[in-house]
N, C-alpha and C positions, 0 to 999 in steps of 0.2 A: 387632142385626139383621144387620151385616155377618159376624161370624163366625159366626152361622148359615149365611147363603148361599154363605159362602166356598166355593170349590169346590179342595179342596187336589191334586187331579191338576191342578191348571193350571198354570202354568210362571206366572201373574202373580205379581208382588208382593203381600203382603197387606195392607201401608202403601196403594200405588198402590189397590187397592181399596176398602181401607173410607174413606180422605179424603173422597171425594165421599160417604159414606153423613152422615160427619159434621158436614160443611158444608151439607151439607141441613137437619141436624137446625138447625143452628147460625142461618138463614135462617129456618127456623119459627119459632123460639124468640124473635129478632128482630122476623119479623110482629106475630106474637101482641102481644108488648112495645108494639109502636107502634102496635097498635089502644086499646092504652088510654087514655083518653081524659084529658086535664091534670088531672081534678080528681084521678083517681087519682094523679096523678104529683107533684102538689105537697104539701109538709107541711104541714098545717095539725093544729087543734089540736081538732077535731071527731072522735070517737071513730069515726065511720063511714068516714072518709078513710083512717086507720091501716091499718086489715087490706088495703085494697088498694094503698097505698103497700108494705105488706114484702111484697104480693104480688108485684109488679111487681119491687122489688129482689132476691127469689128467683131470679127468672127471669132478672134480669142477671147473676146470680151462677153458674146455670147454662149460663150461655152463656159469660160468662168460664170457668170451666170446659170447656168443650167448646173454646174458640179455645184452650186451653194442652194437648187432648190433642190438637189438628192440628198444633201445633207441637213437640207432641212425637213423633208420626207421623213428620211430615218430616225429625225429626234422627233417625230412628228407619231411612230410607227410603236416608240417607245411608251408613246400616252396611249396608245390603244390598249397598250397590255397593262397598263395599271390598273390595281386590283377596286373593288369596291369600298366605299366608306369600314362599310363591316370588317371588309377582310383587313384594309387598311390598321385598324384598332387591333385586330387580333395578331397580327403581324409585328406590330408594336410589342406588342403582349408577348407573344413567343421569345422575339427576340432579348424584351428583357429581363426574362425568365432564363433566357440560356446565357446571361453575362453573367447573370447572378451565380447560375452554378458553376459557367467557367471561371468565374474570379474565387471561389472557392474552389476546385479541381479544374488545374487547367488543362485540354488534352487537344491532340488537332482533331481529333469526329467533332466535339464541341466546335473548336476554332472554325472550322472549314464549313460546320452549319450555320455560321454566323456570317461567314462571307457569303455564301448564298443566298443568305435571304436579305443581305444589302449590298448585293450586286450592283441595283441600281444607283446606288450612292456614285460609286465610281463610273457607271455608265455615263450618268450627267455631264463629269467635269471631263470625260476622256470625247467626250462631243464637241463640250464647251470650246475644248482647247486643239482638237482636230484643226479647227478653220481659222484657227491664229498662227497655225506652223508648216511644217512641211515634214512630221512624224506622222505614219499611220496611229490610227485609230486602234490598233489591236496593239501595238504599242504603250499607249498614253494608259490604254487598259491594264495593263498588266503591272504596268507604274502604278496607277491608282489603284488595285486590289492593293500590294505592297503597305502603303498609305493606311487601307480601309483595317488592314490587317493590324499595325501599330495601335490604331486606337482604339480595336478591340481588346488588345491587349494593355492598354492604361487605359481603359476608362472605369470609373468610381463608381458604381450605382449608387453610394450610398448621399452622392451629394443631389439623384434629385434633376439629373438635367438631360434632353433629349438625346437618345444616341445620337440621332444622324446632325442633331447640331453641333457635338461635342466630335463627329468625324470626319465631316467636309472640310474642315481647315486641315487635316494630315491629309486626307487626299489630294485637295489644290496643293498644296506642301511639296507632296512628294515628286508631283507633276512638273511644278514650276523648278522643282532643282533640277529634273532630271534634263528640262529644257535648257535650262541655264550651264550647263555641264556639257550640252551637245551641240549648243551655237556655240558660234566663234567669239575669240574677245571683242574686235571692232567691228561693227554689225556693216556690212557694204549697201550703200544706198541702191534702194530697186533698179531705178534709172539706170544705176552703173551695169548694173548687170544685163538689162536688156542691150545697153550700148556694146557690152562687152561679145555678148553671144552674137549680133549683127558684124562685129568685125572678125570673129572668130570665121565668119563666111564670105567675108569682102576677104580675110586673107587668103581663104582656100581659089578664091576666085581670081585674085592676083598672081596666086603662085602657078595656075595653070597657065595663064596669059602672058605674065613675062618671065618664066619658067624659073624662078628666082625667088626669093624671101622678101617681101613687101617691107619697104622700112614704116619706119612710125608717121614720118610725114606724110609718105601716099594712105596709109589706114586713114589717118587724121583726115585727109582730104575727103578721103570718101565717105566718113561721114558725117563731115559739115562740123567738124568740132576743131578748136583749135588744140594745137599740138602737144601744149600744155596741157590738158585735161584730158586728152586721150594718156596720157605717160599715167597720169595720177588712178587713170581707169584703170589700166592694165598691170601696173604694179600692185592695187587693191587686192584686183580680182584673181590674180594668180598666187596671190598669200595668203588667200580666204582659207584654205585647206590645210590643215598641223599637218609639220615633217615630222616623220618619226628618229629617234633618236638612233637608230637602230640603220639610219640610210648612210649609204658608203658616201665617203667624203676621198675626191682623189683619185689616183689611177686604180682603179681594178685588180683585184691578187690576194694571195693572201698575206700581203703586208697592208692591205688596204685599211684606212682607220675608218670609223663610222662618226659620223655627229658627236653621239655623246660621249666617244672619245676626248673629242675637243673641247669640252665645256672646261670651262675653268672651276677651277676648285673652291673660288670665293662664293661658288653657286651652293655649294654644300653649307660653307659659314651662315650665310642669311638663312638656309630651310633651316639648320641648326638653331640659330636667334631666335626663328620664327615656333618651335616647337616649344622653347623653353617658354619664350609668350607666354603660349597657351597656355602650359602647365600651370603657371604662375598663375593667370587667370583664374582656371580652375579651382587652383587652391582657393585665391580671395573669394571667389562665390560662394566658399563652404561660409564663410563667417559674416554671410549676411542670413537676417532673419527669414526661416523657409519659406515663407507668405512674399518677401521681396526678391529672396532666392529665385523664387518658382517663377514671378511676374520677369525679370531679367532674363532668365532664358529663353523663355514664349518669345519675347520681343526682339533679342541681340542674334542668339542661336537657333532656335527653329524658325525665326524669321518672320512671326504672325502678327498682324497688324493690334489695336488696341483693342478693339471692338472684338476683334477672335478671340484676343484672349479673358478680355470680360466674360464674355459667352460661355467659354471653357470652364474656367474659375467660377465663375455666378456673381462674379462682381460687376461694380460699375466701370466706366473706362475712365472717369477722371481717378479713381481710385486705382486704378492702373498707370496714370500717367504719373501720380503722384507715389507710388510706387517703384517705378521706374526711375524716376529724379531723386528718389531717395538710394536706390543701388547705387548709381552716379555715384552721387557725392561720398558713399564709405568705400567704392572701388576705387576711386582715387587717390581717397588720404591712404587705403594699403597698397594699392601698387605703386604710391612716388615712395615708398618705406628702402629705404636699399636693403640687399639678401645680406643677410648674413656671412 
């Protein structure tokens, strides 16, 4: 429908025009879905439920489709605005010229002109990584500036190497921790979860019907699954969510204790072991050589692969890896040393 109506003597966008045709569709497509009515929506084991359960799941499938070509639109909408070869080089140009003065006086006018003019740096990986998660996009953004920001602030000019190669690994960096930090520790299987929201409405359905609290076996039943791995579902998927420490534990009052009331104290000993670790760590990193120093941290602590941090450095990556095996082996003969 859009590149029908397209009108190509326009000076518009054709990303900027067809979005809104597709987000339309995308809205209908959704209507439609949530006119359908629970019985359609839930699995059961009646041959008349079937064909309108994979109805319904076509049309979610459709739609996921049409949300991954907006999103492809948009990174699509992002090359329309890049600049010319020319401007390209001079942009370059500018920008190297303002690391240069900001690493001689540093100030946020400098700072802040320097994220702007590689905005798009972050733009990239906050697209990239949009359609791998379940974080907005203006989110993942604001991570990645963070990111863009750091290696404006370490980067070397004098060594020679392209900003936006020496910056996209802080940007994925900053991304991928901040992902790693907002999912849960044990990642719950897709499956489970669509299983999970299907009986989340077989119970609401049971509970009208026999005016009572569905046990596990009638869930189970209804949705064709044995009894056993509905338990293993619903135990998952109800701990997927952190308690806070801070949740009343017990009767109500104010004698009431909360969670982290109750933790036991040997919880404090281990973060305690675990901080001296570190220290300890840190200390032995002083007294390796700065060139294996520097290769050790890129790879244990900021978490960058070999290749990123060749790239960084200006080295090779076997000389990285070789580098690396060499921190090994003096972090070990100082930290099996007993303290003093």
């Amino acid at each position: 429908m859009a590149i029908q109506e397209f009108n190509l003597n326009s000076h518009q966008c054709f990303t900027d025009f067809a979005t809104p045709y597709i987000q339309h569709q995308i809205q209908a497509r959704l209507g439609r879905a949530a006119n359908q009515s629970e019985d359609d929506l839930s699995l059961t084991k009646t041959t008349e439920s079937k064909p309108k359960y994979q109805s319904f799941r076509l049309a979610v499938e459709d739609t996921e489709r049409l949300q991954n070509i907006v999103v492809g639109l948009e990174r699509l909408s992002q090359k329309d605005l890049l600049p010319e070869e020319g401007e390209t080089l001079s942009l370059k140009s500018e920008t190297l010229d303002l690391l240069q003065e900001y690493r001689k006086r540093p100030s946020v006018r400098l700072r802040n002109r320097l994220v702007q003019l590689n905005t798009g740096l972050a733009r990239k990986e906050a697209y990239h990584w949009t359609n791998q998660c379940t974080e907005t996009f203006d989110d993942l953004m604001q991570v990645g500036l963070m990111g863009l920001i750091r290696a404006i602030e370490r980067f070397d000019t004098s060594r020679g190497h392209a900003f936006s190669s020496f910056a996209v690994p802080y940007i994925r960096g900053e991304i991928q921790h901040y992902l790693r930090d907002k999912s849960p520790t044990v990642r719950t299987p897709r499956r489970w979860l669509v299983v999970y929201n299907s009986a989340c409405k077989i119970v609401r359905q049971l509970r009208e019907t026999k005016g009572r609290e569905p046990s596990d076996r009638e869930i189970a039943e209804q949705l064709d699954i044995p009894l056993s791995e509905w338990q293993d579902i619903k135990l998952a998927c109800q701990n997927r969510s952190p308690i806070s420490l801070d949740a009343p534990v017990g009767e109500e009052g104010e004698l009431g204790s909360s969670l982290g009331d109750l933790m036991p104290d040997a919880k404090y000993r281990s973060f305690q072991m675990a901080e001296e670790d570190s220290m300890r760590l840190y200390q032995a990193l002083s007294h390796l050589e700065d060139r294996t120093r520097q290769v050790v941290e890129y790879v244990f602590i900021k978490e960058f692969t070999h290749r990123e941090v060749a790239e960084i450095l200006g080295i090779s990556a076997v000389t990285v890896s070789r580098q690396v095996k060499k921190g090994i082996t003096v972090l070990k003969e100082i930290m099996v040393t007993p303290l003093d």
